[in-house]
N, CA, C and O atoms as a CHARMM CRD file, in Angstrom:
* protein
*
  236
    1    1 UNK  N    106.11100 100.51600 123.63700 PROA 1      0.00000
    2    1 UNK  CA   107.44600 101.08000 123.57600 PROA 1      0.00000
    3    1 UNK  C    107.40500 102.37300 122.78000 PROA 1      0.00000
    4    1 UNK  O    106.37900 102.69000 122.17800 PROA 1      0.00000
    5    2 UNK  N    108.54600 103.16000 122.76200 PROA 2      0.00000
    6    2 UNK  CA   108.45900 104.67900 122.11500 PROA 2      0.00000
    7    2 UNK  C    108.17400 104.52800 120.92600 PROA 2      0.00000
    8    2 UNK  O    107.21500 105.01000 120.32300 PROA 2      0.00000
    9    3 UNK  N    109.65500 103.30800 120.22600 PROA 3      0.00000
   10    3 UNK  CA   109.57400 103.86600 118.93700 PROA 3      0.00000
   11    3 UNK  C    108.19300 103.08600 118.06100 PROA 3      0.00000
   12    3 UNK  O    108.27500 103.07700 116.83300 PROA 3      0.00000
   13    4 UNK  N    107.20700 102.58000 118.58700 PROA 4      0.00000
   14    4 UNK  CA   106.58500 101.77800 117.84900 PROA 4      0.00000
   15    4 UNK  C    105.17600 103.40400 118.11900 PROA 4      0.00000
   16    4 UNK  O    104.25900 103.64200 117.33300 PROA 4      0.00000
   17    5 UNK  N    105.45100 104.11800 119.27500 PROA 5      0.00000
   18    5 UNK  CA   104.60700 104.95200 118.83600 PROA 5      0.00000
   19    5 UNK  C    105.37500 105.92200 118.49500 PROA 5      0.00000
   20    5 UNK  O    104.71600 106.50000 117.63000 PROA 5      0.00000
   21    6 UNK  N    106.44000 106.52700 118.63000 PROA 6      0.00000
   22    6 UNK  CA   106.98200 107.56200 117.16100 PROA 6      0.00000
   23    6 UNK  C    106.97400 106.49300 116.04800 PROA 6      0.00000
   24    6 UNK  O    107.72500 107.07900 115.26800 PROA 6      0.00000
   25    7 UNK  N    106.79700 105.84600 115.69500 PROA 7      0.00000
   26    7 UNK  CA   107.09100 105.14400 113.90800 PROA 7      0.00000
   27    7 UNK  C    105.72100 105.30000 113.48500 PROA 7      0.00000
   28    7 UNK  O    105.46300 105.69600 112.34800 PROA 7      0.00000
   29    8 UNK  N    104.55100 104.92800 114.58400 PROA 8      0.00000
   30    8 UNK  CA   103.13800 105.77700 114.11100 PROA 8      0.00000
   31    8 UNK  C    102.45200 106.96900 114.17700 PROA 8      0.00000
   32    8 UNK  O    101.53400 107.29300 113.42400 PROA 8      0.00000
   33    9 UNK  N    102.90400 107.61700 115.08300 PROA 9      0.00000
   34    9 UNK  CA   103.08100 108.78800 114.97700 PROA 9      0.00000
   35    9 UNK  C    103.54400 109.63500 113.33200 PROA 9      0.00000
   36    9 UNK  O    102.89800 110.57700 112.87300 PROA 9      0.00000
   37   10 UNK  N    104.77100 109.03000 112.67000 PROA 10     0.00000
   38   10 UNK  CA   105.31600 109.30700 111.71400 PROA 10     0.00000
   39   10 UNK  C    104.24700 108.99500 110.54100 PROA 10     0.00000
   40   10 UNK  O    104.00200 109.83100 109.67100 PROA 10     0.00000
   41   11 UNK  N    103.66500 107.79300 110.58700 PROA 11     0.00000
   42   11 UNK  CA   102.77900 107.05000 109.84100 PROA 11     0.00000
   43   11 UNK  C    103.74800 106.38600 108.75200 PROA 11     0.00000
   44   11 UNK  O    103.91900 106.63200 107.55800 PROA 11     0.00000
   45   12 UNK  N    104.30900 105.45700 109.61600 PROA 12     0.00000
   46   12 UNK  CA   105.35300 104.61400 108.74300 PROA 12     0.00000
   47   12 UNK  C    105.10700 103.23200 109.27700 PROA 12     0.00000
   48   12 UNK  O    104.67700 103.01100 110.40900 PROA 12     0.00000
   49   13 UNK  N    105.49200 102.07000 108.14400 PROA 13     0.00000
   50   13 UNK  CA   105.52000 100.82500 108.39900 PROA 13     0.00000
   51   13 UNK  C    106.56800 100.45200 108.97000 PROA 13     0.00000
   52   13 UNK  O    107.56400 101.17500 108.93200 PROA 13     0.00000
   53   14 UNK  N    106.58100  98.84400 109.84300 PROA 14     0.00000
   54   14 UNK  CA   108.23900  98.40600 110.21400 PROA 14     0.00000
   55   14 UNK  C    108.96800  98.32600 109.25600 PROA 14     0.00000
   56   14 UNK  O    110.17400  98.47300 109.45500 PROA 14     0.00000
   57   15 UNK  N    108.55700  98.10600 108.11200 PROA 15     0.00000
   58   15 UNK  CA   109.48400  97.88800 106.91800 PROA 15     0.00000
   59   15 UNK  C    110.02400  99.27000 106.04600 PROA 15     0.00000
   60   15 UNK  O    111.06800  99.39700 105.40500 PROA 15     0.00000
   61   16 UNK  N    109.03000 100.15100 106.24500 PROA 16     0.00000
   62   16 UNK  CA   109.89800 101.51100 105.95800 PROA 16     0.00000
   63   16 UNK  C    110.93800 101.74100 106.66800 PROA 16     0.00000
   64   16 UNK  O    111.98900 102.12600 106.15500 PROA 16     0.00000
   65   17 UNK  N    110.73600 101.46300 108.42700 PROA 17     0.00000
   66   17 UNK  CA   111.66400 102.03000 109.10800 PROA 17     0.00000
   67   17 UNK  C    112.90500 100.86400 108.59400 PROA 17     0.00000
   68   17 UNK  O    113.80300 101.13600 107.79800 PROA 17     0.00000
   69   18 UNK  N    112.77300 100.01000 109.02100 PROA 18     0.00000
   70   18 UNK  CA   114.28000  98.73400 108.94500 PROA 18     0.00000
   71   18 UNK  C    114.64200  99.01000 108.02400 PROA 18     0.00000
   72   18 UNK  O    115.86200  98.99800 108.18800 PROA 18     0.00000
   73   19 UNK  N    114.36500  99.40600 106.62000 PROA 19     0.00000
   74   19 UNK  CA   114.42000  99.43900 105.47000 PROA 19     0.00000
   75   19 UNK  C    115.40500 100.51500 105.22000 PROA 19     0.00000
   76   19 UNK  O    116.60700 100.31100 105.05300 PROA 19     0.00000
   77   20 UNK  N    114.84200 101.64000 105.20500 PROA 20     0.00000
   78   20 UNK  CA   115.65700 103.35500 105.07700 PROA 20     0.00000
   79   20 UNK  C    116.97400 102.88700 106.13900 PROA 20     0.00000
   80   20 UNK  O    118.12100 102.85900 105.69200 PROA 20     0.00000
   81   21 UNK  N    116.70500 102.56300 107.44000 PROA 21     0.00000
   82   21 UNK  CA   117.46000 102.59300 108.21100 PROA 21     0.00000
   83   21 UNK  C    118.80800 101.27900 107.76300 PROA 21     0.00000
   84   21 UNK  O    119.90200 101.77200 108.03600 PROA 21     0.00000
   85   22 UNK  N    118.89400 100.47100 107.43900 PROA 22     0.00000
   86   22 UNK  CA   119.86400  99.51600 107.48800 PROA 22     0.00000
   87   22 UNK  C    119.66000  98.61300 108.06300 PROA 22     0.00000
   88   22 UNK  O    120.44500  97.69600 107.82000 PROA 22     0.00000
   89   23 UNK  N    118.58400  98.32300 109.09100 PROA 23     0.00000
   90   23 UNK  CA   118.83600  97.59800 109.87700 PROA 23     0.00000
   91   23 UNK  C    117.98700  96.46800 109.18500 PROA 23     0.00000
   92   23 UNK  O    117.14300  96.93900 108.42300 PROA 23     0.00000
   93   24 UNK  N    118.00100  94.76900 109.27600 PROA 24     0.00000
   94   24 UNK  CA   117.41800  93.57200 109.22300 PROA 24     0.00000
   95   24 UNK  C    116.16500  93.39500 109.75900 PROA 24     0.00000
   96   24 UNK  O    116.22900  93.77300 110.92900 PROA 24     0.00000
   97   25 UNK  N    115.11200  93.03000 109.50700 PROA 25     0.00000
   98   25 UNK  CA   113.80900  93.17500 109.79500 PROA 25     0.00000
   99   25 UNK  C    113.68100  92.69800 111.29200 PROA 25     0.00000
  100   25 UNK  O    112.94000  93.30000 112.06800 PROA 25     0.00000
  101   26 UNK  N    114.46300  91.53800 111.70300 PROA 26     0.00000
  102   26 UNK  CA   114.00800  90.36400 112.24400 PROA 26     0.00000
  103   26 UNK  C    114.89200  91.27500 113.76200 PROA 26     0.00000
  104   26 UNK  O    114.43700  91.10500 114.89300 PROA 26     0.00000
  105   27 UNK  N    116.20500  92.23600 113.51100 PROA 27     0.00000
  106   27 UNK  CA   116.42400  93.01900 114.58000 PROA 27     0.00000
  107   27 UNK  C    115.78900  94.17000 114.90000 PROA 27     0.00000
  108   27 UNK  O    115.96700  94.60700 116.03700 PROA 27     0.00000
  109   28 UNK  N    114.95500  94.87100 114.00900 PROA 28     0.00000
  110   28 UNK  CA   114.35000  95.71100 114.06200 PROA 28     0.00000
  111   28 UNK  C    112.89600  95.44500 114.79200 PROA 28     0.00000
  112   28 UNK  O    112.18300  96.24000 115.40300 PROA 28     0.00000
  113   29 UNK  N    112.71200  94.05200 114.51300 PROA 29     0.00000
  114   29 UNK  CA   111.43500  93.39100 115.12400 PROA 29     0.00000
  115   29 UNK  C    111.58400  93.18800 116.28200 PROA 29     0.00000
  116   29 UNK  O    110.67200  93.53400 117.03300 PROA 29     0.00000
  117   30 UNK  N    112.80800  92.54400 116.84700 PROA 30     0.00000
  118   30 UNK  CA   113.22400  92.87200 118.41600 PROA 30     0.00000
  119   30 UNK  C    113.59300  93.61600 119.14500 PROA 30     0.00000
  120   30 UNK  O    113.70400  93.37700 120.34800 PROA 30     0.00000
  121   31 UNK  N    113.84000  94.57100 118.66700 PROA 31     0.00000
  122   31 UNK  CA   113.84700  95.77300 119.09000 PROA 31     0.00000
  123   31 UNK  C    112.87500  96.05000 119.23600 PROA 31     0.00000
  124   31 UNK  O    112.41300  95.44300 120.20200 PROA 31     0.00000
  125   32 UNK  N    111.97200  96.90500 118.64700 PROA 32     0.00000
  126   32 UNK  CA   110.52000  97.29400 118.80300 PROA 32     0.00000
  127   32 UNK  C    109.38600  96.56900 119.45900 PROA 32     0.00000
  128   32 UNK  O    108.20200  96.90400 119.50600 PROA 32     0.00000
  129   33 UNK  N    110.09600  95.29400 120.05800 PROA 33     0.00000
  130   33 UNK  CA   109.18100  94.75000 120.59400 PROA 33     0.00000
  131   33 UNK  C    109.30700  94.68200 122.13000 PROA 33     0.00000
  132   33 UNK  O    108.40600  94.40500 122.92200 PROA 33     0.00000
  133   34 UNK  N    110.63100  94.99500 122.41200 PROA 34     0.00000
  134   34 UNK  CA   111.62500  95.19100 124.05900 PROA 34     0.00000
  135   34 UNK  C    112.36300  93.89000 123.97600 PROA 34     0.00000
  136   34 UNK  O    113.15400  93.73700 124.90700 PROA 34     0.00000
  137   35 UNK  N    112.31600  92.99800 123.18000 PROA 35     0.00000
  138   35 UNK  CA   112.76400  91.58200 123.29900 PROA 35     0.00000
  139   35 UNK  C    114.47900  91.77900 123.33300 PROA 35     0.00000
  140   35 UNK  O    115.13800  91.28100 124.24600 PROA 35     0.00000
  141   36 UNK  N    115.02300  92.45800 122.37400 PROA 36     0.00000
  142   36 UNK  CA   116.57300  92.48500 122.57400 PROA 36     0.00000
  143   36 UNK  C    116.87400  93.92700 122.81800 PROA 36     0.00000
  144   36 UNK  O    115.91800  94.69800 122.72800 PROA 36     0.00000
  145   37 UNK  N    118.08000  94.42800 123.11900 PROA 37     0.00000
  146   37 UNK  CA   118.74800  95.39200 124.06700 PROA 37     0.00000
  147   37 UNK  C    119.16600  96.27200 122.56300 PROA 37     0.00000
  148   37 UNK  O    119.61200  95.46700 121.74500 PROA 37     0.00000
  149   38 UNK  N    119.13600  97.42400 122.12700 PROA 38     0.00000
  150   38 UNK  CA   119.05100  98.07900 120.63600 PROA 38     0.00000
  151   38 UNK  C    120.73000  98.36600 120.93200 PROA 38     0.00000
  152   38 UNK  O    121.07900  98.75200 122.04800 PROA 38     0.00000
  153   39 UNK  N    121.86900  98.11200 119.68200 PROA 39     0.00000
  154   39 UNK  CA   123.10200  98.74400 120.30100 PROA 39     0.00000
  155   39 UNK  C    122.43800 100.12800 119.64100 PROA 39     0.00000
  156   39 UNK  O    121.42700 100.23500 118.94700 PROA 39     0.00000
  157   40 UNK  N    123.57800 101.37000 120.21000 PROA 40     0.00000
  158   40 UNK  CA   123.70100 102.50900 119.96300 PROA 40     0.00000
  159   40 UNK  C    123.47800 102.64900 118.26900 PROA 40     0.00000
  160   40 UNK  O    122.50800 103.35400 117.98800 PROA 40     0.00000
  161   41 UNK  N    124.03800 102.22900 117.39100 PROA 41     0.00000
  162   41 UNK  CA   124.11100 102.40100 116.41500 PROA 41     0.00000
  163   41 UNK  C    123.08600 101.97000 115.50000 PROA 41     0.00000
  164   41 UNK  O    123.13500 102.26700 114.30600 PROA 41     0.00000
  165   42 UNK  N    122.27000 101.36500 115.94400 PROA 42     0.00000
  166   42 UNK  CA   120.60200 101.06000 115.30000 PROA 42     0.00000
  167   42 UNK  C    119.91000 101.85600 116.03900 PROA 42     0.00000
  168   42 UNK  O    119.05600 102.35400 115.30500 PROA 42     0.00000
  169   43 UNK  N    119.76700 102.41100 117.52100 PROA 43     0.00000
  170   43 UNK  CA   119.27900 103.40400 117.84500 PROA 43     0.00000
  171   43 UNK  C    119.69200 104.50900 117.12600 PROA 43     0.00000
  172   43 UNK  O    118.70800 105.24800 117.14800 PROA 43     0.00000
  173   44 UNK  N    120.59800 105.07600 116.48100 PROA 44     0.00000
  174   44 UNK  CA   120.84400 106.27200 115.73500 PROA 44     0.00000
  175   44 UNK  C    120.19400 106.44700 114.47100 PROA 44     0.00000
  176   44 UNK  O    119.56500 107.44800 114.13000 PROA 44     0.00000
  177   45 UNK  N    120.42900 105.17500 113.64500 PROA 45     0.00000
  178   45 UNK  CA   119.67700 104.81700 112.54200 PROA 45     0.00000
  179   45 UNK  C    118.24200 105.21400 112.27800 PROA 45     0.00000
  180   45 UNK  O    117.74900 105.81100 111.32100 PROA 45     0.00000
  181   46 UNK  N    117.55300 104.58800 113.68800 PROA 46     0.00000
  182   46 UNK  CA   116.21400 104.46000 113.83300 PROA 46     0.00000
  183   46 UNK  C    115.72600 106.24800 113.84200 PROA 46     0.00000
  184   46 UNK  O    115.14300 106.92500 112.99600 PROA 46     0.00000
  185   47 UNK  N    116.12700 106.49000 114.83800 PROA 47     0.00000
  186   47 UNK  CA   116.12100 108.10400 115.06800 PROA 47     0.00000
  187   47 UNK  C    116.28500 108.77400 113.90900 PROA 47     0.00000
  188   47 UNK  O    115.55900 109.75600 113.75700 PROA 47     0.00000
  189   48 UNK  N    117.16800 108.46200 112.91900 PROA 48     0.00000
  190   48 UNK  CA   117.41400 109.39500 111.62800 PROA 48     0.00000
  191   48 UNK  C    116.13100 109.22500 110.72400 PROA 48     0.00000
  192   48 UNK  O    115.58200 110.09000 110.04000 PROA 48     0.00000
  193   49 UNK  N    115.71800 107.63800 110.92100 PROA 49     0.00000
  194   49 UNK  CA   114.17600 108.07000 109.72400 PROA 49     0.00000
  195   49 UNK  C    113.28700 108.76100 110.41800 PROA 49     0.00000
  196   49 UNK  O    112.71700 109.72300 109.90300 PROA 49     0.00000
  197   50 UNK  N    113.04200 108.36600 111.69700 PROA 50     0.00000
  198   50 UNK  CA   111.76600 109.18800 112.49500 PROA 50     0.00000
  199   50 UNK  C    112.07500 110.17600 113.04900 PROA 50     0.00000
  200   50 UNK  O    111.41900 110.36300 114.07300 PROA 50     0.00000
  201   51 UNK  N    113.32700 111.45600 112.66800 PROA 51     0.00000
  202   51 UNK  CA   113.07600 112.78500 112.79100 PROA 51     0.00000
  203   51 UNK  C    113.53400 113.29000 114.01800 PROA 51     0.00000
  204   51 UNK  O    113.39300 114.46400 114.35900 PROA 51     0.00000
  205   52 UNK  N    114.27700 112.10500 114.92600 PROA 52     0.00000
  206   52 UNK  CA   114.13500 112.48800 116.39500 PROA 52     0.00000
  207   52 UNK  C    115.46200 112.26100 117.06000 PROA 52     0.00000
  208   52 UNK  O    116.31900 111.84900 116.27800 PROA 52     0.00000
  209   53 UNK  N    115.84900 112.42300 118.29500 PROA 53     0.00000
  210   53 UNK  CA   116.89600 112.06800 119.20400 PROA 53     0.00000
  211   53 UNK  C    116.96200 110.89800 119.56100 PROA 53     0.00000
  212   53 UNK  O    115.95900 110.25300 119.86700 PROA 53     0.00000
  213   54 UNK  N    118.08100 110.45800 119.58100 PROA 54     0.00000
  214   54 UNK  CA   118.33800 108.92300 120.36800 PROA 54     0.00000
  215   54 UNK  C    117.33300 108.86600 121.61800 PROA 54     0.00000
  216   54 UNK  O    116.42500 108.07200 121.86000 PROA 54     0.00000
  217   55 UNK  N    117.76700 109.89100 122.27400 PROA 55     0.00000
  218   55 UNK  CA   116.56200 110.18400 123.40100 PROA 55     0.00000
  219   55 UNK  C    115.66900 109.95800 123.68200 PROA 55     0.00000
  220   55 UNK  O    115.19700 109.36500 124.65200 PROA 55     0.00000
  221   56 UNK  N    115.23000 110.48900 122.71100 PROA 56     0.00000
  222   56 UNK  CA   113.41500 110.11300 122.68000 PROA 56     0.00000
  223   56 UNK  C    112.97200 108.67800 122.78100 PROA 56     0.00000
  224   56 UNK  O    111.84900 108.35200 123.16600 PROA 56     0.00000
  225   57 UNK  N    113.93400 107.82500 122.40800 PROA 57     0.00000
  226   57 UNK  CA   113.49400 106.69100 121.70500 PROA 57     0.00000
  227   57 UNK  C    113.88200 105.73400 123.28700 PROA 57     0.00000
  228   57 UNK  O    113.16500 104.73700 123.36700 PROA 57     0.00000
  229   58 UNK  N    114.63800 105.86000 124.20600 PROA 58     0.00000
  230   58 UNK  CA   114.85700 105.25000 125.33000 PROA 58     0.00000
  231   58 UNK  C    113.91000 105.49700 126.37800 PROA 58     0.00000
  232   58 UNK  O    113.74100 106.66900 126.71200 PROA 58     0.00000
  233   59 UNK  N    113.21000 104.51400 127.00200 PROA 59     0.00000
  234   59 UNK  CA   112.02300 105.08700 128.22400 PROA 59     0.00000
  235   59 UNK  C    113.12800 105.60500 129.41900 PROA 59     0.00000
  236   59 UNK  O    112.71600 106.08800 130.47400 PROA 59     0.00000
């Protein structure tokens, strides 16, 4: 999935990202894994630590 290669790309852990971002590990873990559907507003989150567009982050 994107953001698991922008978050290494960045050279950041899952727990930096969930962390800075707000979001709960255990949604951040499903997310990044394709398992649950990201709402908009953890996609924004996510995007704000790793530098990038919502965009980027959707295949």
């Amino acid at each position: 999935m994107r953001i698991v290669a922008m978050r290494r790309d960045a050279n950041l852990t899952q727990e930096q990202v969930f962390l800075v971002a707000g979001i709960s590990r255990n949604t951040y873990q499903r997310i990044e894994a394709g398992v649950a559907d990201a709402r908009y507003s953890h996609l924004l989150r996510i995007a704000t630590v790793l530098h990038c567009h919502v965009r980027d982050l959707i295949p």
